[in-house]
C-alpha positions as a LaTeX table, in Angstrom:
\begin{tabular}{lrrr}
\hline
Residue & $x$ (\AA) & $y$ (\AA) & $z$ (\AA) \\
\hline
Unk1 & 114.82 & 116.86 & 99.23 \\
Unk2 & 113.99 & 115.30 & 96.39 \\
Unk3 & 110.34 & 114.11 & 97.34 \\
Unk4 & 110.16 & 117.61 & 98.54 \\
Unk5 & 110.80 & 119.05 & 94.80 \\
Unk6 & 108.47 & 116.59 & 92.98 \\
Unk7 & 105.66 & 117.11 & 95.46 \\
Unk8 & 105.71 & 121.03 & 95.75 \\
Unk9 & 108.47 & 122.36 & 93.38 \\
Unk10 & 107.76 & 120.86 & 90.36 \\
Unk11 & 104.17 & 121.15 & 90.34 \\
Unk12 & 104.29 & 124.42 & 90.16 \\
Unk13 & 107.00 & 124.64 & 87.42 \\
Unk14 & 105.27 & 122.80 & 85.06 \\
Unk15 & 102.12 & 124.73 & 85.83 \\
Unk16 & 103.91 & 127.82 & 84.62 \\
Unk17 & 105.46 & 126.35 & 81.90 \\
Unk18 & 102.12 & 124.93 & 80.56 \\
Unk19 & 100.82 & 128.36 & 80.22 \\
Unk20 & 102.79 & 129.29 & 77.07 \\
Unk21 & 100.93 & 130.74 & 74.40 \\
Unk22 & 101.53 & 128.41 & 71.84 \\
Unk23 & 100.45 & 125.27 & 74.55 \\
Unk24 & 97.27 & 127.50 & 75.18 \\
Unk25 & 96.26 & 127.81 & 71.65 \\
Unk26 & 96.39 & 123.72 & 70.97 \\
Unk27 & 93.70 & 123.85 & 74.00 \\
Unk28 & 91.67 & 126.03 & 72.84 \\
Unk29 & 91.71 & 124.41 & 69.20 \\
Unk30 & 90.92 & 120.84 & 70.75 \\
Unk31 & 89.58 & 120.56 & 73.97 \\
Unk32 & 86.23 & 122.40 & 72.56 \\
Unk33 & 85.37 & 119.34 & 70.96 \\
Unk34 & 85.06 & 117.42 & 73.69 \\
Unk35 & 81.30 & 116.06 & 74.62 \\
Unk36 & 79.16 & 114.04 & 76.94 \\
Unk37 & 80.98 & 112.31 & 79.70 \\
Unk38 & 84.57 & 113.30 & 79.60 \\
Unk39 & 87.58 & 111.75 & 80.66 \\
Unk40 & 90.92 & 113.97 & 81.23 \\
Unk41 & 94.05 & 111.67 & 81.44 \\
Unk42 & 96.57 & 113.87 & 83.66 \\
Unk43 & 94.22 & 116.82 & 84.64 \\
Unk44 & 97.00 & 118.28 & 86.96 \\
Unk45 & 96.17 & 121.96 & 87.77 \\
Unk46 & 93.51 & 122.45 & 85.52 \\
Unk47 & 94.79 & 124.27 & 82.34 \\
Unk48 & 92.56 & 122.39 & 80.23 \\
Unk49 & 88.79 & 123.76 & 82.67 \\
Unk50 & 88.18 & 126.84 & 80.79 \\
Unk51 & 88.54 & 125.23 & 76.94 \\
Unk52 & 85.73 & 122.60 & 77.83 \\
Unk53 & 81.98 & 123.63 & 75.85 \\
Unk54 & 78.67 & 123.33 & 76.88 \\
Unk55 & 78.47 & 119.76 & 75.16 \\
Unk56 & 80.55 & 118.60 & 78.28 \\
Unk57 & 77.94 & 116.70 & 80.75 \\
Unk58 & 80.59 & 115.48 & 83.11 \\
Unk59 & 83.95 & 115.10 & 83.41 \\
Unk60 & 86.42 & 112.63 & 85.43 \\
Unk61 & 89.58 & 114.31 & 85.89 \\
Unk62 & 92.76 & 111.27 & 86.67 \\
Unk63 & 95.69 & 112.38 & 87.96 \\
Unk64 & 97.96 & 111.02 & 90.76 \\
Unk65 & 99.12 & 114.57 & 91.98 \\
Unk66 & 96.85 & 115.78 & 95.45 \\
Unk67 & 98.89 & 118.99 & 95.08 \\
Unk68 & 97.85 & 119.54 & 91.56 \\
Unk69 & 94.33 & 118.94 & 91.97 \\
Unk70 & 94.69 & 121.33 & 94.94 \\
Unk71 & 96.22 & 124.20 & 92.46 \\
Unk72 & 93.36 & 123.30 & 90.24 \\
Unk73 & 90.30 & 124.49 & 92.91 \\
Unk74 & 90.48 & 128.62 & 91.42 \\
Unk75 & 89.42 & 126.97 & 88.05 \\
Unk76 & 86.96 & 124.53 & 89.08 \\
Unk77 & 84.53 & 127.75 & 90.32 \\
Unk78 & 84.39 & 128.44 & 87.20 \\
Unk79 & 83.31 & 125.36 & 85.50 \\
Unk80 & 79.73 & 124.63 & 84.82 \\
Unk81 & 79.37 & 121.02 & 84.73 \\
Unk82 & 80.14 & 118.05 & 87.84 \\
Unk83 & 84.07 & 117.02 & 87.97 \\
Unk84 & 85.25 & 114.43 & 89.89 \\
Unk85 & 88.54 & 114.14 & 90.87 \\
Unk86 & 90.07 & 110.11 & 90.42 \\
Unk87 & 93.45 & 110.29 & 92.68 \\
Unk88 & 95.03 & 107.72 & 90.36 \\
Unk89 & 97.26 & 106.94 & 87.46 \\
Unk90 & 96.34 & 106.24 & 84.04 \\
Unk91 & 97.45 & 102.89 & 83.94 \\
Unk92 & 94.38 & 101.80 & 86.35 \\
Unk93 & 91.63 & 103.73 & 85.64 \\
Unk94 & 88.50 & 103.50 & 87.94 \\
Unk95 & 85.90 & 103.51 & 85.89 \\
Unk96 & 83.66 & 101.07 & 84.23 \\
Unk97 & 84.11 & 99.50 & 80.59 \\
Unk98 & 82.37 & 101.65 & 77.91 \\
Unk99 & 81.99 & 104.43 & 80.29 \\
Unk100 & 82.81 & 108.06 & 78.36 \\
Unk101 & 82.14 & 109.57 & 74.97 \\
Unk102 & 85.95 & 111.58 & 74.99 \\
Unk103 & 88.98 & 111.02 & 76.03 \\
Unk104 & 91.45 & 114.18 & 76.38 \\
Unk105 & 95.01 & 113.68 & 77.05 \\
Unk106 & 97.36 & 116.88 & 76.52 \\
Unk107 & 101.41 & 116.79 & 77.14 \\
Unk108 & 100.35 & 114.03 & 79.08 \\
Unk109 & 101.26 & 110.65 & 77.46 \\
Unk110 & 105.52 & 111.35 & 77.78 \\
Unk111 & 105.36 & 111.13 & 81.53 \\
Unk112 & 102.85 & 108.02 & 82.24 \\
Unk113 & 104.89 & 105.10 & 82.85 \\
Unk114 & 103.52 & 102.55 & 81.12 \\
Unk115 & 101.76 & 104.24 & 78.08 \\
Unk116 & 101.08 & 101.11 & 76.66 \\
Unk117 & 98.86 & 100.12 & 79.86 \\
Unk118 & 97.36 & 103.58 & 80.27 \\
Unk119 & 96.14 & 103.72 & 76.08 \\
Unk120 & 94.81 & 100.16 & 76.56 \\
Unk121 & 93.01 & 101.50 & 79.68 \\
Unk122 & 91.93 & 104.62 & 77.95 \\
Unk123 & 90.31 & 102.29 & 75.17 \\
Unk124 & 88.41 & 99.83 & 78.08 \\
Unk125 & 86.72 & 103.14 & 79.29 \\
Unk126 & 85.79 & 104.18 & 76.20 \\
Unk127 & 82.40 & 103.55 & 74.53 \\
Unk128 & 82.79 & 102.02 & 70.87 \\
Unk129 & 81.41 & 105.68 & 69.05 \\
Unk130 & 83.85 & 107.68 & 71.47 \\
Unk131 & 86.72 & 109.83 & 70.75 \\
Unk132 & 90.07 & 110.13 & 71.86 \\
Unk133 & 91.34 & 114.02 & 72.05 \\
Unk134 & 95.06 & 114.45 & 71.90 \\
Unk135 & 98.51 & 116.57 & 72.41 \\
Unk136 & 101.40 & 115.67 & 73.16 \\
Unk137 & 105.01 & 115.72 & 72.33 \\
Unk138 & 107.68 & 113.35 & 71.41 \\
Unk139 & 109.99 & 111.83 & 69.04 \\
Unk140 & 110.82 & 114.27 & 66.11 \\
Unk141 & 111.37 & 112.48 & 62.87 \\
Unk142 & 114.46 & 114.62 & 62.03 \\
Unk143 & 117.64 & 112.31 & 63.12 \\
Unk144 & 119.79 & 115.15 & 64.60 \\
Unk145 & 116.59 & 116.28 & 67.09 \\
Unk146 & 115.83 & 112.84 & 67.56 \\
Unk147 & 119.95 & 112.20 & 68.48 \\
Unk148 & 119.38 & 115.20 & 71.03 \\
Unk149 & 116.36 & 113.54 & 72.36 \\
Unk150 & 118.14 & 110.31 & 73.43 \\
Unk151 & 120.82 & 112.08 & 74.78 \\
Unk152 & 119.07 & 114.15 & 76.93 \\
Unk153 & 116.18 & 111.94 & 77.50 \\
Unk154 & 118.00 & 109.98 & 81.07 \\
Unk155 & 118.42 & 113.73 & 82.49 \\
Unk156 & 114.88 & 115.24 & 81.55 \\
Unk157 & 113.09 & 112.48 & 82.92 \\
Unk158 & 114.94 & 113.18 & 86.17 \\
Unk159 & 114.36 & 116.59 & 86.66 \\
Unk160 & 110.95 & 116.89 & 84.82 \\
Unk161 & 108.61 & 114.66 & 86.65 \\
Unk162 & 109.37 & 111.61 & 84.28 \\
Unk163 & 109.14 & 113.21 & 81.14 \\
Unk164 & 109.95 & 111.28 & 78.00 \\
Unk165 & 111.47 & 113.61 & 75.15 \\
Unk166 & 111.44 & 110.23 & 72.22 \\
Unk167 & 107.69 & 108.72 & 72.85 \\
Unk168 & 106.75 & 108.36 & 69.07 \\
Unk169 & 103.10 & 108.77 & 70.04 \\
Unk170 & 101.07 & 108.05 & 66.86 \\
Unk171 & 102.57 & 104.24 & 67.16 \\
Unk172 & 101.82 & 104.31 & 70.98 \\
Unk173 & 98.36 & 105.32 & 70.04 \\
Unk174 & 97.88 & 102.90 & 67.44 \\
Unk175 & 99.46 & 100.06 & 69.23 \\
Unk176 & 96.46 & 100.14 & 72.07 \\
Unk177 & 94.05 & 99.40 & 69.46 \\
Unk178 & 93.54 & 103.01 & 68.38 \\
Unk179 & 92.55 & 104.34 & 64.82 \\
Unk180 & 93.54 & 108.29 & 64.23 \\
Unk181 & 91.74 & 110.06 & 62.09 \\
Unk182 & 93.03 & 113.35 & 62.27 \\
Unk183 & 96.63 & 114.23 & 63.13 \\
Unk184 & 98.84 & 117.20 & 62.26 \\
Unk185 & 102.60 & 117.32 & 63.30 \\
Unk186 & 104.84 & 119.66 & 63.62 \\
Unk187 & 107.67 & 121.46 & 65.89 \\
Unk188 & 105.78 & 124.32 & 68.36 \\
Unk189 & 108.99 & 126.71 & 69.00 \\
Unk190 & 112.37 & 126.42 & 70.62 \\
Unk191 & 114.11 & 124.29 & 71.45 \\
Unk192 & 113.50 & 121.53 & 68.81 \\
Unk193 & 114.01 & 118.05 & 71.25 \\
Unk194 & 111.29 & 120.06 & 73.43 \\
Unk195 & 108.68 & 120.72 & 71.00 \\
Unk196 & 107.46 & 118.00 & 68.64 \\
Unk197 & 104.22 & 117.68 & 68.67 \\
Unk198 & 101.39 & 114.99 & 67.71 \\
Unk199 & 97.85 & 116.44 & 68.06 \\
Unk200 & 94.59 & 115.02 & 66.91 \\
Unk201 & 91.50 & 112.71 & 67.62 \\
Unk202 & 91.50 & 108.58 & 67.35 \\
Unk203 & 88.56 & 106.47 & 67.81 \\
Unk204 & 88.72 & 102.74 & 68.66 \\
Unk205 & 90.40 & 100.65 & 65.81 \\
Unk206 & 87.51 & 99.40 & 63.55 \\
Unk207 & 84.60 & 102.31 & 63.99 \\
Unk208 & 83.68 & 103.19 & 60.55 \\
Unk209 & 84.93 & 106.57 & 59.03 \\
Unk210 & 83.63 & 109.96 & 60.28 \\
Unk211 & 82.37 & 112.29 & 57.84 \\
\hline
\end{tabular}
């Protein structure tokens, strides 16, 4: 039963609750600025297709989900530019060092896991003027949310596809050898434990200063 619910069940549920206005607004502030050879960390069904610009020359889409990639074939029509799909997880990506210009993870990084590996990865693949694109949500600074998070954190990973609610994803981020340059935070709606959210772009640790 329960390999029946995280292969069909849940795919589907997250799908849906991915759609949410608020979630589709971040992608359609961030994944625009995406360019060259593009690397999506957790594709799944696709949400992230339409936000992609005509900078985009290519883009690898990792994710260890068949069935998502499967729910993600409607939006692919649509797209312009080559995808391939990489059947694998973010910890071993299959692609050579220096490889992509961006990197675009979105409410991805809480459910890899070993984030550590899979941001250490992310920065192999990526070529030295490259940028890392991402959103994602975790650990709220506010102790009471954060108390909630911990709490609930054993149960949510369980029934949502090993979801972390307390991933305090700047220091993940920086940790691998990333440098973030931009990065707002901020709650995104109801209920608080559910909703912080880091979003931004990094580059590798030691790139000079954008202006």
């Amino acid at each position: 039963m329960t390999n029946v619910y995280e292969r069909y069940v849940l795919p589907r549920l997250l799908d849906r609750a991915m759609q949410r206005k608020t979630d589709m607004a971040e992608r359609a502030r961030l994944v625009p600025r995406a360019t060259g050879t593009v690397l999506e960390i957790g594709a799944g069904s696709g949400l992230n297709l339409p936000f992609y610009g005509a900078a985009v020359e290519r883009l690898y889409a990792v994710d260890p989900s068949v069935e998502f990639w499967v729910m993600a074939k409607p939006r692919l029509a649509k797209v312009r530019f080559p995808v391939e799909f990489l059947p694998a997880s973010a910890e071993q990506i299959p692609l050579r060092d220096s490889s992509v210009d961006t990197i675009v993870s979105t409410w991805t990084l809480c459910s890899v896991p070993d984030p550590d590996r899979a941001l250490r990865e992310m920065r192999r693949v990526m070529r030295p003027s490259g940028i890392f694109i991402f959103v994602e949500h975790g650990r709220a600074p506010d102790h009471r949310v954060e108390a909630w998070q911990n709490w609930l954190n054993p149960i949510w990973t369980r029934i949502a596809g090993g979801c972390n609610l307390n991933r305090s994803v700047d220091r993940l981020i920086e940790r691998a050898g990333f440098q973030i340059i931009e990065i707002e935070r901020g709650y995104k709606g109801s209920p608080r434990p559910l909703t912080f959210t880091y979003k931004g772009l990094a580059e590798s640790a030691g790139t000079h200063q954008r202006c």
